[in-house]
N, C-alpha and C positions, 0 to 999 in steps of 0.2 A: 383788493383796492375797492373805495365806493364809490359807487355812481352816483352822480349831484339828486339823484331821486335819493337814495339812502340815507344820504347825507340830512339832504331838508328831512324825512319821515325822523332820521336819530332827535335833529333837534326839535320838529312839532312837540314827538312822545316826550321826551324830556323836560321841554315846556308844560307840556298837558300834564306829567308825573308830580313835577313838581307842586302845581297846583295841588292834584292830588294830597298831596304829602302836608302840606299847611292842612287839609282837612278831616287829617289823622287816616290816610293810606299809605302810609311813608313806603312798604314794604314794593310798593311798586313803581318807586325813583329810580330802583337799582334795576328790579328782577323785570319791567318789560324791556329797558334795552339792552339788556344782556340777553337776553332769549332774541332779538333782533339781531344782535350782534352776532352768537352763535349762529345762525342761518336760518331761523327759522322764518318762514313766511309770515306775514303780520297777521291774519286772520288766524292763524293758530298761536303764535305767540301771545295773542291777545285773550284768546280761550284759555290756554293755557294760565295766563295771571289772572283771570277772572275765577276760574276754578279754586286757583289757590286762595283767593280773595276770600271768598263763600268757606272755605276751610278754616280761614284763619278766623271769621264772625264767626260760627260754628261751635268752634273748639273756644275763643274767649267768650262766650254765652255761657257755653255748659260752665267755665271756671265761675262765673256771675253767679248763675242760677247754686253751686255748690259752697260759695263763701256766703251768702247769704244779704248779701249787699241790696240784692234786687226787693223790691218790694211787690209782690204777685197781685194787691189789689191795683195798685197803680197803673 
């Protein structure tokens, strides 16, 4: 069961996510309140989608820089 603190934190993140998600984050509308949900503590759930975040620019960079799209003087 939640407690009226969980409750309000599900909907701020969800609010906050959303924003997110208009500014092309979308992957973290789902994955921080489900890591909330599943139990984790918010200061780690939060790490934890921040991580993945930095993975996810990372990995679509190196696709960038290998299709050739980017222009390196730029």
């Amino acid at each position: 069961m939640l407690t009226i603190e969980q409750l309000i934190l599900l909907i701020i993140s969800y609010i906050a996510n959303t924003f997110s998600a208009f500014a092309g984050g979308g992957a973290g509308l789902i994955q921080l309140p489900m890591l909330i949900f599943l139990g984790l503590p918010l200061s780690i759930a939060l790490a934890t989608h921040k991580v993945a975040s930095v993975a996810l620019g990372v990995g679509a960079t190196i696709r960038h820089l290998r299709s050739g799209y980017l222009i390196p003087k730029f």
